[in-house]
C-alpha positions in Angstrom: 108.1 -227.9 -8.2 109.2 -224.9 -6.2 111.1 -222.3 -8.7 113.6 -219.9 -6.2 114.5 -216.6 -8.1 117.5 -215.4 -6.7 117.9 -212.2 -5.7 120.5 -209.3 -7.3 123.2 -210.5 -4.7 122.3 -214.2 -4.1 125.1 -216.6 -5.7 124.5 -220.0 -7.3 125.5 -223.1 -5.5 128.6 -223.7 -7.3 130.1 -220.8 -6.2 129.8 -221.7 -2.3 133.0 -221.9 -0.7 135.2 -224.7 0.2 134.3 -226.0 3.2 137.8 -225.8 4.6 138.2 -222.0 3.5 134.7 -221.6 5.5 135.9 -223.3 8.9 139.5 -221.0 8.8 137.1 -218.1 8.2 134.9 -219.4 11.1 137.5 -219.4 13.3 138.6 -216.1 12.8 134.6 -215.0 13.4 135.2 -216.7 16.3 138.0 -215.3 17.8 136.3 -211.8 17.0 133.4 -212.7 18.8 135.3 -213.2 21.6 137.4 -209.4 21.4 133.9 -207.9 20.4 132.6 -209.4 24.3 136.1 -208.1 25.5 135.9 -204.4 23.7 132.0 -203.6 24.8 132.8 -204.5 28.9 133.2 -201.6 31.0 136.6 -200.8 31.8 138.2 -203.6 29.6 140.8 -202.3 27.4 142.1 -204.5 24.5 145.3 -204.1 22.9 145.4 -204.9 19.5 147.8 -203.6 17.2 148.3 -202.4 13.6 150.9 -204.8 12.9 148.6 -207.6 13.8 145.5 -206.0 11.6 147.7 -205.3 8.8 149.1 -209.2 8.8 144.8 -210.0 8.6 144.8 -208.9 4.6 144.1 -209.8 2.0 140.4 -210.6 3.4 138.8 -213.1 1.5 137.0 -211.7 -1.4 132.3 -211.9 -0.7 131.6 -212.8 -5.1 128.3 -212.0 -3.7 129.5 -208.5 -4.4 130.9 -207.9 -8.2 131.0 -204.7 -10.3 130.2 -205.8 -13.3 133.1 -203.9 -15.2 136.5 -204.3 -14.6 138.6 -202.9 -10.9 139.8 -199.8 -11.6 144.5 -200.2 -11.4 145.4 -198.5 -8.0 148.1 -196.5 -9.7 145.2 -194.5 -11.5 142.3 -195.2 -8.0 145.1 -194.3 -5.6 146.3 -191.0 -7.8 142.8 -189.4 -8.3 141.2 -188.9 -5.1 138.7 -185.8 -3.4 139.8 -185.2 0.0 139.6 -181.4 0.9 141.5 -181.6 4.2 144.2 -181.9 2.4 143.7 -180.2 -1.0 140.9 -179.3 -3.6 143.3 -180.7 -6.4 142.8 -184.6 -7.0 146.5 -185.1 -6.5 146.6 -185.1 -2.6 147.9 -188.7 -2.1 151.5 -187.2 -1.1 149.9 -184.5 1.3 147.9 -186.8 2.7 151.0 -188.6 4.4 151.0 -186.4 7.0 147.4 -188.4 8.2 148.8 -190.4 11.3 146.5 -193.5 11.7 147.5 -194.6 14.7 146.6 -194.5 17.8 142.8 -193.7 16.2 139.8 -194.3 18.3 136.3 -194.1 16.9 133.7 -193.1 19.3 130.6 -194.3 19.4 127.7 -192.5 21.1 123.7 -190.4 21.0 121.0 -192.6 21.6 123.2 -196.2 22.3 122.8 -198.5 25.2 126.2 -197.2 26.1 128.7 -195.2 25.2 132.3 -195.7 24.4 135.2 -195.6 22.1 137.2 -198.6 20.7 140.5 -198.5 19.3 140.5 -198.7 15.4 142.2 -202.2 15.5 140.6 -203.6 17.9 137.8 -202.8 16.4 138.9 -204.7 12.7 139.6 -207.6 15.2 136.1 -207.8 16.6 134.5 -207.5 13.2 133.5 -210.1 10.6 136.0 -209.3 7.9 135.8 -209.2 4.0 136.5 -207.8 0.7 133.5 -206.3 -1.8 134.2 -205.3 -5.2 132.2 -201.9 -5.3 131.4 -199.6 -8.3 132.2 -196.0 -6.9 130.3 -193.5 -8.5 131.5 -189.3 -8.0 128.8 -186.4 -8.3 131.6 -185.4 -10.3 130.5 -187.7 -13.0 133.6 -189.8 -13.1 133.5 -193.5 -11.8 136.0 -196.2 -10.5 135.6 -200.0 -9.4 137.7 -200.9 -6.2 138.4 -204.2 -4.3 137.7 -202.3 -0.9 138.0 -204.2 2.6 136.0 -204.2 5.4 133.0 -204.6 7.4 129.3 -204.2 7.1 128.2 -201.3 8.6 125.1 -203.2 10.1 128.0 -205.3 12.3 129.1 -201.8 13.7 125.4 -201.3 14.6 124.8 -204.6 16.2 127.8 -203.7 18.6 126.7 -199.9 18.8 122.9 -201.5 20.3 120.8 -198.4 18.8 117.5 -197.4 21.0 114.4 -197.3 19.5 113.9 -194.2 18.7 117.1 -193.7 16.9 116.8 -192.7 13.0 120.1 -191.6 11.8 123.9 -192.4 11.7 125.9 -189.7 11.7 129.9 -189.8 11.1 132.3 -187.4 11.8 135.8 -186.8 10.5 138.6 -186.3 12.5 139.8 -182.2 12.8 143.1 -181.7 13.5 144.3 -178.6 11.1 148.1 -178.8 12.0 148.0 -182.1 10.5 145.7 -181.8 7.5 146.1 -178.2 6.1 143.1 -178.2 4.4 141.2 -177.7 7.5 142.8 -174.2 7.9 140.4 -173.2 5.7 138.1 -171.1 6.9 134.5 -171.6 4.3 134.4 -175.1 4.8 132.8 -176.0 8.3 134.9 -178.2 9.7 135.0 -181.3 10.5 133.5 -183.1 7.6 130.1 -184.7 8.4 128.1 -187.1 6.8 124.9 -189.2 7.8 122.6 -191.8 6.7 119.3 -193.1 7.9 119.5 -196.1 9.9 117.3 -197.8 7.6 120.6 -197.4 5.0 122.5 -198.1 7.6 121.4 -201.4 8.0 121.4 -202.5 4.3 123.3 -205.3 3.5 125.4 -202.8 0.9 126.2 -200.6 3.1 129.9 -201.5 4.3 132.9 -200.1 6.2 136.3 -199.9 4.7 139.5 -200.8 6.3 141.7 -201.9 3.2 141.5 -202.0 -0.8 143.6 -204.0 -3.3 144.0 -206.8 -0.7 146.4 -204.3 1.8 145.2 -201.5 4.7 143.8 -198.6 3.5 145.6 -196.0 2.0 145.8 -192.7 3.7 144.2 -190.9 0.8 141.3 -193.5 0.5 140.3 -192.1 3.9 142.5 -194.5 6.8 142.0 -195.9 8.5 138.6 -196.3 8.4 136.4 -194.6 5.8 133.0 -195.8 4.7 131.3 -197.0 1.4 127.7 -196.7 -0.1 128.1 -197.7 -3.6 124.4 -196.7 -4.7 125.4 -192.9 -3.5 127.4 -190.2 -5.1 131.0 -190.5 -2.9 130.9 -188.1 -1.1 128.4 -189.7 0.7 131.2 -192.4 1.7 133.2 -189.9 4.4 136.7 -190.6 5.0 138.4 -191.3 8.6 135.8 -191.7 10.5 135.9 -190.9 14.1 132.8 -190.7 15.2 129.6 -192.3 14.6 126.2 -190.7 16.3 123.5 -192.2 16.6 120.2 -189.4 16.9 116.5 -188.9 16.0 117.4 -185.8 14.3 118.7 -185.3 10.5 122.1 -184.2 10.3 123.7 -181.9 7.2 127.1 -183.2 6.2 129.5 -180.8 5.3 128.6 -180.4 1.3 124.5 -179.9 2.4 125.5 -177.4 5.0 127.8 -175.4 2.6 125.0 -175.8 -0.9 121.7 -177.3 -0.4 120.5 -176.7 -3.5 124.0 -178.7 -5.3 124.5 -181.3 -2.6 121.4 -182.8 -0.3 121.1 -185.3 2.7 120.2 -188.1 0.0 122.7 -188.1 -3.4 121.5 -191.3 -4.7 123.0 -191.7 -8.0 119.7 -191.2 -10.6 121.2 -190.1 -14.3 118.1 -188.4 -15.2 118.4 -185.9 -12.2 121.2 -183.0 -13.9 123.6 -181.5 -11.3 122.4 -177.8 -11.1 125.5 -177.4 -13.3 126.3 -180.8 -15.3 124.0 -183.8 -16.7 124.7 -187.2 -14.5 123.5 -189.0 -17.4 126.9 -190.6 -18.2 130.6 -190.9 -16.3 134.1 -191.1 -17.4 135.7 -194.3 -16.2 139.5 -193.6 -14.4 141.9 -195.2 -15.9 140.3 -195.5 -19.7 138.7 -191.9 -20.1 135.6 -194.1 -21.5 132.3 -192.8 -21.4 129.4 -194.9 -20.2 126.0 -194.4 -19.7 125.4 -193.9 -15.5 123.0 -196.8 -13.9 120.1 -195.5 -12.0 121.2 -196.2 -7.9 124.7 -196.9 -9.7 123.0 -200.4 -10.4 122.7 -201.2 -7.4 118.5 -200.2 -7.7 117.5 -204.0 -7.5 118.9 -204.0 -3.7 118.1 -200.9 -2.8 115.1 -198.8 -4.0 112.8 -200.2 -1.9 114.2 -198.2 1.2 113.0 -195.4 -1.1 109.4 -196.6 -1.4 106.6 -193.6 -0.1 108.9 -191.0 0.4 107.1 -188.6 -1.5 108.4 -184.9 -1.6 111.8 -186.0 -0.6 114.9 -184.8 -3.4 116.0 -188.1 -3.4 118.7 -187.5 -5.9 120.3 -184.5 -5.5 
């Protein structure tokens, strides 16, 4: 008889959901469907608003997605975050209130059908909502699990409509330095930029976050919208996005463009690839100060090296 190995994110049949929890949730795809339609014709405005996106959570929880090690308690997650516009210390979760959220467009544009900009809730409206427990690996060498809440990214695509000769997706923080004083900085080259290949793009993994711990994203997570690539060191995963690029050309992010030879365009997690100035073959984990071996791709490498395969002479890992 046929034998069907499952793959790393397949789930067994007992685990499918409830057939009434499915048609609420098809619904809701439903009425998105419809706002997406609404939010990609010329000249039609929506006019969704945070109060109404905020009401949406908790999202119900994909257990395609689980982390294999316990979620990481928000008061230590929401306490230790990297978010240089507004500090270099990991305490910035009280500066960071000065973020304003809303009204926050992201613009989409390069080499798409059309270009245009969508309101960030309309946007959450229009997409097929839920929530992924992802590892979260820093180049740092320290490591959390979150519940985070979102989209996949390959959704945003699908309404983006890439051309055919488009390669890359690159982000763009937002830069507004009287309201994050990091950006006042002068060495950094502001606004933070990040970029992936569309090929990464488009993997299943690859997911945009709106929420964690079943509520809307805290403003030192990256609101309101930040995204997540759990094989990749974070800051891979840029905060408050804004804009999203589609080109034929390779972008530098902000970390590449400041020290190629620390921080490149790839940063998959690999533990037997040093940091120029510390091993990645281990990480503590927030919140218990354990130390555990690091996972090549984060442990993820079952989904994801093959995107990998034949690039030869590529730093893959740094």
């Amino acid at each position: 008889m046929p034998f069907h190995r499952r793959k790393g994110w397949e789930i067994a049949e007992s685990r499918v959901t409830a057939e009434a929890v499915f048609m609420d949730r098809r619904q809701a795809l439903a009425l998105g469907a419809g706002l997406a339609g609404g939010l990609l014709a010329p000249g039609v405005a929506m006019a969704a608003s945070k109060v109404q996106t905020d009401a949406l959570h908790p999202y119900a929880r994909n257990g395609a997605y689980e982390a294999g090690r316990e979620i990481t308690r928000e008061s230590v997650s929401s306490e230790y975050n990297n978010f240089y516009e507004y500090g270099t210390t990991k305490s910035v979760a009280a500066a960071a209130r000065q973020l304003v959220t809303r009204p926050w467009l992201l613009t989409i544009d390069g080499m798409v059908e059309q270009p245009r900009q969508i309101g960030i809730d309309d946007l959450i409206m229009a997409m097929p909502r839920e929530e992924r427990i992802y590892r979260f690996r820093c180049v740092e060498a320290w490591s959390m699990v979150v519940p985070w809440s979102g989209f996949p990214l390959r959704a945003l695509l699908d309404m983006a409509k890439p051309l055919g000769g488009a390669r890359y997706v690159r982000f763009e923080t937002f830069h507004d330095p009287k309201m994050a004083p990091g950006q006042r900085a002068p060495f950094y080259p502001w606004p933070y930029i990040e970029a992936v290949t569309i090929e990464e793009a488009a993997h299943d993994l690859a997911f945009m976050v709106t929420g964690a711990y079943g509520k809307p994203l805290a403003n030192q997570f990256g609101a309101p919208l930040r995204l997540a690539l759990p094989w990749k060191y974070g800051f891979k995963s840029i905060k408050s996005i804004v804009r999203m690029t589609l080109t034929d050309k390779r972008p530098k992010g902000l970390w590449e463009a400041i020290q190629p030879a620390e921080y490149g365009f790839w940063a998959n997690v690999n533990p037997q690839v040093a940091h120029p100035r510390w091993s990645q073959a281990s990480e503590n984990v927030l919140g218990t100060n354990e130390r555990i071996p690091t996972q090549m791709f984060n442990g993820y490498g079952e989904q994801v090296a093959g995107i990998y395969t034949g690039l030869t002479g590529e730093k893959l890992w740094m």
